[in-house]
C-alpha positions as CSV (number, residue, x, y, z in Angstrom):
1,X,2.4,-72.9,-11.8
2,X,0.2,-70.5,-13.2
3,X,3.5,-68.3,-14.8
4,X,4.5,-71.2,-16.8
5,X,0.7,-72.1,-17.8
6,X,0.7,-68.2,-19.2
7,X,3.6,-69.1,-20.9
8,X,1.7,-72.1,-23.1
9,X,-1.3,-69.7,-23.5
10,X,0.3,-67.1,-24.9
11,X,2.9,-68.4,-27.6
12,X,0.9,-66.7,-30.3
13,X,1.6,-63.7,-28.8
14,X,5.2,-64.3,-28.3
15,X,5.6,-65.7,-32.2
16,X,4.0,-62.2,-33.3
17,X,6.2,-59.8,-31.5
18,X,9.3,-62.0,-32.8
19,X,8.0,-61.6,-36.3
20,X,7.5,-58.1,-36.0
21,X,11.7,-58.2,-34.7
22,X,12.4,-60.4,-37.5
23,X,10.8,-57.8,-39.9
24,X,12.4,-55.1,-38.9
25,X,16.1,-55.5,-40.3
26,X,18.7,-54.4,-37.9
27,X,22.4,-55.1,-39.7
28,X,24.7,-53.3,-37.9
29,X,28.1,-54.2,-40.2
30,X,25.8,-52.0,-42.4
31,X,24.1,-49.3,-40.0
32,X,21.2,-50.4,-41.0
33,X,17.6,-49.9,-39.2
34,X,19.6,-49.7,-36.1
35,X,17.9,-46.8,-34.4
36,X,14.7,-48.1,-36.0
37,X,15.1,-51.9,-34.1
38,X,16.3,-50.3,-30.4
39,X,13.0,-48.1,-30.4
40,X,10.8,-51.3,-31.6
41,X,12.3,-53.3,-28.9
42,X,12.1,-50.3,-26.3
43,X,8.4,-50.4,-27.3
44,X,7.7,-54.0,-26.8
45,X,9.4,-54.2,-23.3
46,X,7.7,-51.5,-22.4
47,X,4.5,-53.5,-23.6
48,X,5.7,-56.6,-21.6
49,X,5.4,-54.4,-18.7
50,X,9.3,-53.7,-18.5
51,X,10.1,-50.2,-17.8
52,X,13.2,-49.2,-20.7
53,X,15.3,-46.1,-21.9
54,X,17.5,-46.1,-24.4
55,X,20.8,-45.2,-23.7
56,X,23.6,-43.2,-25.7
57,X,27.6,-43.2,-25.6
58,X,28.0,-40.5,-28.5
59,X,27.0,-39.8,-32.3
60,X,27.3,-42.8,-35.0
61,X,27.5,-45.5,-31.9
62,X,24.7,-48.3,-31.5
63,X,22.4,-47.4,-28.7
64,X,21.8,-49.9,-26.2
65,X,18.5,-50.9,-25.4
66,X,18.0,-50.5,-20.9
67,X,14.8,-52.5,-19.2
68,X,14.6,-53.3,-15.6
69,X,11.9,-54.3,-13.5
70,X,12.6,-53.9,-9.3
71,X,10.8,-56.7,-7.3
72,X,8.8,-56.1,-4.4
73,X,9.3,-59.5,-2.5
74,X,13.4,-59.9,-3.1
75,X,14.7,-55.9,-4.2
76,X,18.5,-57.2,-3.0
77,X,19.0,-59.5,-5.9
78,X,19.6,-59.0,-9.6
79,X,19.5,-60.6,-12.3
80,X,20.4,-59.5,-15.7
81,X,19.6,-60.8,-19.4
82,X,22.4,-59.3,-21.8
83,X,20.7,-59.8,-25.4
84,X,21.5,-57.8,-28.6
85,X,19.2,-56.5,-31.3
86,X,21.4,-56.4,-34.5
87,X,21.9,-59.5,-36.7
88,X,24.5,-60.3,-39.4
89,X,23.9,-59.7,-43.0
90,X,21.8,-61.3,-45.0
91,X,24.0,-61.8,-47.9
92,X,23.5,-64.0,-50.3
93,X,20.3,-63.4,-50.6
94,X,19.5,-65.9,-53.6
95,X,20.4,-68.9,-50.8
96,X,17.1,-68.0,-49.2
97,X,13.8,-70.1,-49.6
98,X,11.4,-66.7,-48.3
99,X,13.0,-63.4,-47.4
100,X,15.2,-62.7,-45.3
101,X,13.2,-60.8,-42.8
102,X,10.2,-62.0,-43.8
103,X,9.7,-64.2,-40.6
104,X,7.7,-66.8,-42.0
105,X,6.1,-69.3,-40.1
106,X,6.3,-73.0,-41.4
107,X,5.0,-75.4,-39.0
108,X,7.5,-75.8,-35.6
109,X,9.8,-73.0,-37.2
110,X,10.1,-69.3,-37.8
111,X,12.8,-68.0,-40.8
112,X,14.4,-65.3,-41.2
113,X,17.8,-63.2,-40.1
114,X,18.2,-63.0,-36.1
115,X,15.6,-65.6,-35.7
116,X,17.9,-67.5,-33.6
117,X,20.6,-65.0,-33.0
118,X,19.6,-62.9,-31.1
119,X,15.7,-61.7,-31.1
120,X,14.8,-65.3,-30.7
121,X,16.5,-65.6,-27.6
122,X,15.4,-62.3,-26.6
123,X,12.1,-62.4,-26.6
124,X,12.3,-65.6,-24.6
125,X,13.7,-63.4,-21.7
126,X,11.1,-60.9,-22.0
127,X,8.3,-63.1,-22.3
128,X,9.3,-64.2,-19.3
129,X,9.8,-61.7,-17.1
130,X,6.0,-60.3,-18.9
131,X,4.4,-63.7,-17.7
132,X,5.2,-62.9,-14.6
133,X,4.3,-59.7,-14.5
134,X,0.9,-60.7,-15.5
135,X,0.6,-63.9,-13.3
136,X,1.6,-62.2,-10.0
137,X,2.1,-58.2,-10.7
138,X,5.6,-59.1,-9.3
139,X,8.8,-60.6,-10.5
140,X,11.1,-63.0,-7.4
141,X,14.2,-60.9,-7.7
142,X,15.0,-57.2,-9.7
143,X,15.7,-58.2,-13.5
144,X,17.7,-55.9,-15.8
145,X,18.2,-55.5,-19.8
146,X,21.3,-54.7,-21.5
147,X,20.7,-55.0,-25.0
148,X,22.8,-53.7,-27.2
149,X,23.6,-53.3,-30.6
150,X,27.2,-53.8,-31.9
151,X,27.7,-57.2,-30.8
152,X,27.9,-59.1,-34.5
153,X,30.5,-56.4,-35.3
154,X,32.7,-57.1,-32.2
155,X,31.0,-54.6,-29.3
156,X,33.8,-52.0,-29.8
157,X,31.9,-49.9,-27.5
158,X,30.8,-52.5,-24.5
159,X,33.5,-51.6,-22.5
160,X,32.5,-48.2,-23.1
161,X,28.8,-48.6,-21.8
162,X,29.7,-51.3,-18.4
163,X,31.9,-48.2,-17.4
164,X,29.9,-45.4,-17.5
165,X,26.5,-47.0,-16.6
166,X,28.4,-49.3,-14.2
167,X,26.1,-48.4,-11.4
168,X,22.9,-48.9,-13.5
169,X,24.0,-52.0,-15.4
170,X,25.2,-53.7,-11.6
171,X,23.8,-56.9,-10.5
172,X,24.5,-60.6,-9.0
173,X,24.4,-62.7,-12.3
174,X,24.0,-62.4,-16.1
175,X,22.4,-64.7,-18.4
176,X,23.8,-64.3,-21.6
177,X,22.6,-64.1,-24.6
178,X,22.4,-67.2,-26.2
179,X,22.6,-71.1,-25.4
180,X,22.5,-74.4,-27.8
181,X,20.1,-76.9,-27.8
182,X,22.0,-80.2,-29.0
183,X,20.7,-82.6,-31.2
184,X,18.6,-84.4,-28.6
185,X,17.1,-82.0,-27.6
186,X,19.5,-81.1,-24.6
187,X,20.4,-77.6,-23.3
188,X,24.4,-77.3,-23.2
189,X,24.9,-74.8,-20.2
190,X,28.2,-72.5,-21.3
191,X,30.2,-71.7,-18.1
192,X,32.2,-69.1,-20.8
193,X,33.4,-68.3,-24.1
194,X,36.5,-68.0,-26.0
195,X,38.3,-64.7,-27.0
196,X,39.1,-64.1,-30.6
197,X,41.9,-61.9,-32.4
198,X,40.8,-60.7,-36.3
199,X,43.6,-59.5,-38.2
200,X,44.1,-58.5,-42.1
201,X,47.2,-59.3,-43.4
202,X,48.1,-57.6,-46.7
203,X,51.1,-57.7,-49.0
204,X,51.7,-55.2,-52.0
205,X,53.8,-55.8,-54.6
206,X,53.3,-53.5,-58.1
207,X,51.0,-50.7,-58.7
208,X,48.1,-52.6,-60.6
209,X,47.4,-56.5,-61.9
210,X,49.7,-56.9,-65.0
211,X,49.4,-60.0,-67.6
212,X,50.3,-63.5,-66.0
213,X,53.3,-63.5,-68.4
214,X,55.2,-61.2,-66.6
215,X,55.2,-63.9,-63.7
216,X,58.8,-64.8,-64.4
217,X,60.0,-61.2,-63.9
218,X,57.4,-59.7,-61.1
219,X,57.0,-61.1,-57.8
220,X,53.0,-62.3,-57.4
221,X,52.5,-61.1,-53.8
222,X,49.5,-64.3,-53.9
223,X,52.7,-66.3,-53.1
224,X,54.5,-64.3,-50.7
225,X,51.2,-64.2,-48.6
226,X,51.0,-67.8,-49.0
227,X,54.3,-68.4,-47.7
228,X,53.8,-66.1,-44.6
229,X,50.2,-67.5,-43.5
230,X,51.5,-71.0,-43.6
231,X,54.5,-70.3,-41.0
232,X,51.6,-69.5,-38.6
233,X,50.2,-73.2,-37.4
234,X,50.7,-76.6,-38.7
235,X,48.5,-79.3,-40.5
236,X,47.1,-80.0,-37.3
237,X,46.2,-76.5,-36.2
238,X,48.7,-76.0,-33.3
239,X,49.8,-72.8,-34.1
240,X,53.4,-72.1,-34.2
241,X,54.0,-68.4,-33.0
242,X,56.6,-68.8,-30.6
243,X,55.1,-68.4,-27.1
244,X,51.9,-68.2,-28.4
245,X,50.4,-70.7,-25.4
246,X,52.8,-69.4,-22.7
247,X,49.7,-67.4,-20.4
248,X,47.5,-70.6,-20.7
249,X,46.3,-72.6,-18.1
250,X,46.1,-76.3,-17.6
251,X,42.0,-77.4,-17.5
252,X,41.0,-78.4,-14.1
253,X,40.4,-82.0,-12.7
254,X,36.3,-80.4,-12.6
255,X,36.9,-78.8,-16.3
256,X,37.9,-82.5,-17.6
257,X,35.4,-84.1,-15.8
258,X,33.0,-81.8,-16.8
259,X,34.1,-82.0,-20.4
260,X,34.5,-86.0,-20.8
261,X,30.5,-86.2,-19.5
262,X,29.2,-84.1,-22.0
263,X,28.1,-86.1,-24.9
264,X,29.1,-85.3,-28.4
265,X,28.4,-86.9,-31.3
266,X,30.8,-87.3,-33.9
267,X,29.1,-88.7,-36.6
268,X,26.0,-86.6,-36.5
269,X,28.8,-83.5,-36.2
270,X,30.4,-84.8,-39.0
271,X,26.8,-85.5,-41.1
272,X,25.6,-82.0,-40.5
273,X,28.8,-80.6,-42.1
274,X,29.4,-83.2,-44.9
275,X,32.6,-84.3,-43.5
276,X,34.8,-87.0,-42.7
277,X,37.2,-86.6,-40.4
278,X,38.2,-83.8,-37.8
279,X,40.9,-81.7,-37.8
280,X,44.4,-83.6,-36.7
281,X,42.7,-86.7,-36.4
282,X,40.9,-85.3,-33.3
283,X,38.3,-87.6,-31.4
284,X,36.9,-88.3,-28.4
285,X,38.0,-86.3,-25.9
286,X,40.9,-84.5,-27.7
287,X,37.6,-83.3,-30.1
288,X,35.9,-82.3,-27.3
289,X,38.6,-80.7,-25.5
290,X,39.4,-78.6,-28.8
291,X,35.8,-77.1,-28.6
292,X,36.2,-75.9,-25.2
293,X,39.6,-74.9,-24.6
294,X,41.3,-75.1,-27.6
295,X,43.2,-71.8,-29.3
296,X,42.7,-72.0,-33.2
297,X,44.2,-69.8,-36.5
298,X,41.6,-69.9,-39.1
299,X,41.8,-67.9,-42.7
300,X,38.2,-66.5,-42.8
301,X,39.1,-65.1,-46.2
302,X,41.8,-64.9,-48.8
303,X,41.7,-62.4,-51.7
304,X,43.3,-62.2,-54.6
305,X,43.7,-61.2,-58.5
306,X,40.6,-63.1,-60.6
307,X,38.0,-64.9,-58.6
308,X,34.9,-64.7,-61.0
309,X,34.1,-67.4,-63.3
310,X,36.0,-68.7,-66.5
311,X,39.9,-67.9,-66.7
312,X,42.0,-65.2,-66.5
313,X,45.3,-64.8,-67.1
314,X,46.2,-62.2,-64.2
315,X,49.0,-61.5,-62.0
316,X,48.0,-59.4,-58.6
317,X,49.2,-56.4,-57.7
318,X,48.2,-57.2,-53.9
319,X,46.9,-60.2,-51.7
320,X,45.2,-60.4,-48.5
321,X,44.2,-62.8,-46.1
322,X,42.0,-62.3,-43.2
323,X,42.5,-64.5,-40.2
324,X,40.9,-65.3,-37.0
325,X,42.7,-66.6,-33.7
326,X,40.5,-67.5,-30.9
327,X,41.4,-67.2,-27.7
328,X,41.3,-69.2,-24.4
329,X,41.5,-67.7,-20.9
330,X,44.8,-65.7,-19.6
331,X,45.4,-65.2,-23.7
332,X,45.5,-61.0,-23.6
333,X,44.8,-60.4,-27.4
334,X,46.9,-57.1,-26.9
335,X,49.8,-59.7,-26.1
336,X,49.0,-61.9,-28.7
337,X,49.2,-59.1,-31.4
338,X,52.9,-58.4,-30.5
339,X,53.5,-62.2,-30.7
340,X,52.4,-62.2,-34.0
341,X,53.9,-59.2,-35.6
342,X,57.5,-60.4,-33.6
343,X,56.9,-63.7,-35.3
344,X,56.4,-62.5,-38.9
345,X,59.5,-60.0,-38.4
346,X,61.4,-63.0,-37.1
347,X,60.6,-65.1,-40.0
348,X,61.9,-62.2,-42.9
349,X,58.0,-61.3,-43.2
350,X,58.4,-57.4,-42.6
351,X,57.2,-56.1,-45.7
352,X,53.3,-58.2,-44.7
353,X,50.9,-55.4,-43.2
354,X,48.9,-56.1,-40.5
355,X,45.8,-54.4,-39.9
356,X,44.3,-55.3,-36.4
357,X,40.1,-55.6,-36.5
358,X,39.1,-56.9,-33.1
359,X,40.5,-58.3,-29.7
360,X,38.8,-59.7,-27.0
361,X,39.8,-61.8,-24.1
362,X,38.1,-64.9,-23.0
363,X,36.0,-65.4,-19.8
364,X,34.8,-68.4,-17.4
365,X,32.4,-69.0,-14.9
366,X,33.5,-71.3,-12.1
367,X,31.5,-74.7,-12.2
368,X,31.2,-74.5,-8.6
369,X,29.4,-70.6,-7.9
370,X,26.1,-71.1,-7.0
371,X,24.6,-69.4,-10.1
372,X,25.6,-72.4,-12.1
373,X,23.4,-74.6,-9.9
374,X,20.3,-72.2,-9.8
375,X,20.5,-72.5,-13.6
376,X,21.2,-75.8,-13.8
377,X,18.1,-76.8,-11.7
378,X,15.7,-74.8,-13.9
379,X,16.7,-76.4,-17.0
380,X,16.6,-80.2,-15.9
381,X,13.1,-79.1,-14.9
382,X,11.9,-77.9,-17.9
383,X,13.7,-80.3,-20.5
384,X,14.3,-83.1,-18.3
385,X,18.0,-82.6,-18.3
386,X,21.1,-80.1,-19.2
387,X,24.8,-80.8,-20.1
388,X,27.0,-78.4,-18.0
389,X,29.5,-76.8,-21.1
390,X,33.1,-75.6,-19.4
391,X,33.3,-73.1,-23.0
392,X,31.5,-72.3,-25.7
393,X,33.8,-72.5,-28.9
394,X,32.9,-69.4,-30.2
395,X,33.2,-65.2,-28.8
396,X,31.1,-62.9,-27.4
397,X,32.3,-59.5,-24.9
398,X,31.4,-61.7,-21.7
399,X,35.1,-60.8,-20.6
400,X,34.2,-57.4,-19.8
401,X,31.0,-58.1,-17.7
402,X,32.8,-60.2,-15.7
403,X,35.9,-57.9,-15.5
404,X,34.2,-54.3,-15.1
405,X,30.9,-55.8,-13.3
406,X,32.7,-58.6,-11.5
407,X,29.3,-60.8,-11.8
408,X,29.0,-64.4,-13.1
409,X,28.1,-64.6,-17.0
410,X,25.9,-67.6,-17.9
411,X,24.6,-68.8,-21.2
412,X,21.4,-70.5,-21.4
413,X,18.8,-70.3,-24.1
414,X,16.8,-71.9,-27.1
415,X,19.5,-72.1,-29.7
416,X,19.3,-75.0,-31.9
417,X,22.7,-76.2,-32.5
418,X,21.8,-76.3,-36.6
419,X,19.6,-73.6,-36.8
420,X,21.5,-72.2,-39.2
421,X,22.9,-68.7,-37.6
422,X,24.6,-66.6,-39.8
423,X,23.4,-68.4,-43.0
424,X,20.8,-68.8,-45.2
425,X,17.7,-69.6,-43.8
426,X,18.0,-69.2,-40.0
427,X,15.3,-70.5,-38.3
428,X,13.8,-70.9,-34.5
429,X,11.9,-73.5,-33.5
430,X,9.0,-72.8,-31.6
431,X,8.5,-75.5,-29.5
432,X,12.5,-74.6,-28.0
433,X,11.3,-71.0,-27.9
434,X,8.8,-72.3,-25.3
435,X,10.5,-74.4,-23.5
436,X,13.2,-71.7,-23.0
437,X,11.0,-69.1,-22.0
438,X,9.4,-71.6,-19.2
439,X,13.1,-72.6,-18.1
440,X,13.9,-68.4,-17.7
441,X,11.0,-68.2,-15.2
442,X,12.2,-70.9,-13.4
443,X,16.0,-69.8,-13.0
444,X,14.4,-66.1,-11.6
445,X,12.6,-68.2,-9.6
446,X,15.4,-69.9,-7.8
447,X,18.0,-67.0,-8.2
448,X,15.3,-64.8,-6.0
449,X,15.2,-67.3,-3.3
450,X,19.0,-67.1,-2.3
């Protein structure tokens, strides 16, 4: 197939333009180079062949990034890659071997922030659509960007964009923007991904830190928090916020099936992170059944009086803690909020503050639409098999695309599964860069002849 030979022929190519991504530093929990990374990827679509705009909600909100190419042969299907161009921060940088945004090239890999997540993956899906462009002047069904640039600070304005471009942005399927390669080598198809519900709780006590001696007289607000985070879940993670559970729904004979053939394993898991056991005493399928479909509490941060080094004898005037909940579907994080505040009022915890961050609901793909099979088919192709996923573990604003666009959401892509994303020393490796950008022609291949 001469679109998958142009694909081998021109990796160098491909490797420059993500460089030139990689060097082009696009933090958006910062605002920075964000205007400066949608008109460097408008240019290199436009490049590829893709016709783009860039399109605008109001002042001080991310732009989003628009390509589409129509097809002469199949103009009644669409296909849609979401993507996004901003990264998370590079912080700390003294962690990194080369620079951050460098995108250094050491044998099979390429470093550097957003390697992976998300120009990695994006320039396999315009690379892509480019070699066919080149091969046959056409592509087998219309193709459409949306890339935008909010998504690693929770796409607070998504929503925003699928309603008023709802007529552009329409289209018959979306692959998402990301998809793990397991250890083996494997592609793990995600059917959907959880919701998640950031929160800051905060509790005040006096005016400013006073000397540790004064603990016998003055409340230390470290303690109060304490007490109030740990009436939230147990030592096995099931969180205890009365009703918390009550919208979910029981997986599916076809989710468990599709959940106790994927192969996980445990020990490499537990290598990679240098640790022994899982949560709870989880294994098997109760481990894997956590991944996909289980709703967790997680304190992503707890801050309080002295943290430097050495000793000091201090007693806080505050404390806060900042704690994620994902989500699983029928779990409305507007619901969810009122659960928790009800359940720290209920417990004598109405002096904690509660500062609400981010909601977003969970979405699923049904294993059985079509799309999943057109997807599937191109991947075994390409790396010789695929492992269908039910739910990815982590979050990402597919609810809304499936909600406001009422189109399938699929993730797919060339994501190592320890490559690193949002740490030190992200990397992509080339030889899954290829391999995904080969498996993308493919699915527009088989999505155009339906």
């Amino acid at each position: 197939m001469k679109t998958l030979q142009h694909v081998d022929s021109h990796m160098e190519n491909m490797i420059s333009d993500l460089q030139t991504l990689i060097r082009q530093p696009s933090v958006s929990a910062k605002n920075e180079g964000i205007e400066e990374c949608a008109k460097l990827v408008q240019r290199i679509l436009k490049k590829s062949g893709i016709s783009s705009e860039i399109l605008r909600l109001k002042k001080n909100v991310a732009p989003i990034v628009y390509g589409e190419v129509k097809s002469i042969q199949n103009p009644k299907k669409t296909l849609m890659f979401y993507n996004h161009y901003d990264v998370q921060p590079a912080e700390p940088f003294d962690l990194w071997d080369d620079p951050p945004f460098s995108g250094t090239r050491k044998g099979n890999k390429i470093f550097g922030r957003g390697a992976t997540d998300d120009k990695g993956e994006l320039i396999t899906r315009i690379k892509a659509v480019e070699a066919y462009l080149r091969t046959t002047g056409d592509v087998p069904c219309n193709i459409k960007f949306v890339i935008e640039g909010e998504e690693e600070t929770g796409s607070a304005h998504i929503e925003e964009y699928l309603k008023k471009y709802r007529k552009k942005f329409s289209s018959d399927g979306v692959i998402w923007e990301f998809g793990y390669i397991d250890a083996k080598n494997t592609p793990i198809i995600g059917l959907g991904m959880k919701g998640l519900l950031f929160v800051e709780l905060s509790v005040s006590e006096s005016i400013r830190d006073a000397h540790s001696s004064l603990a016998v007289l003055i409340k230390n607000p470290a303690w109060r928090l304490i007490e109030a985070v740990q009436t939230l879940r147990d030592s096995n993670g099931n969180i205890l916020i009365k009703d918390w559970y009550k919208d979910v729904s029981a997986l599916s004979k076809k989710d468990l099936k599709i959940i106790n053939d994927e192969p996980f394993d445990e020990d490499f898991f537990k290598k990679e992170f240098g640790i022994r056991s899982f949560l709870g005493g989880k294994k098997g399928l109760d481990a894997k059944k956590a991944l996909v479909a289980g709703a967790t509490c997680n304190i992503a941060g707890f801050v309080s009086g002295y943290t430097g080094d050495g000793a000091k004898t201090v007693l806080p005037g505050s404390a806060l803690v900042k704690i994620d909940f994902r989500l699983v579907p029928k779990m409305d994080p507007k619901k969810q909020v009122m659960r928790l505040k009800n359940h720290l009022k209920s417990k004598g915890f109405s002096d904690v503050k509660i500062k609400i961050f981010h909601g977003e609901a969970a979405a699923r793909t049904d294993s059985s639409n079509p799309f999943v099979s057109h997807v599937k088919d191109a991947a075994d192709k390409i790396f010789g098999k695929s492992i269908l996923n039910v739910s990815n573990a982590g979050t990402g604003p597919m609810h809304p695309f499936v909600e406001i666009l009422n189109v399938p959401c699929i993730s797919i892509g060339s994501t190592y599964m320890f490559s690193r994303i949002h740490s030190p020393n992200e990397f992509a490796r080339i030889d899954l860069l290829k391999k995904t950008t080969k498996c993308v022609c493919l699915i527009m291949q088989n999505f155009g002849k339906t």
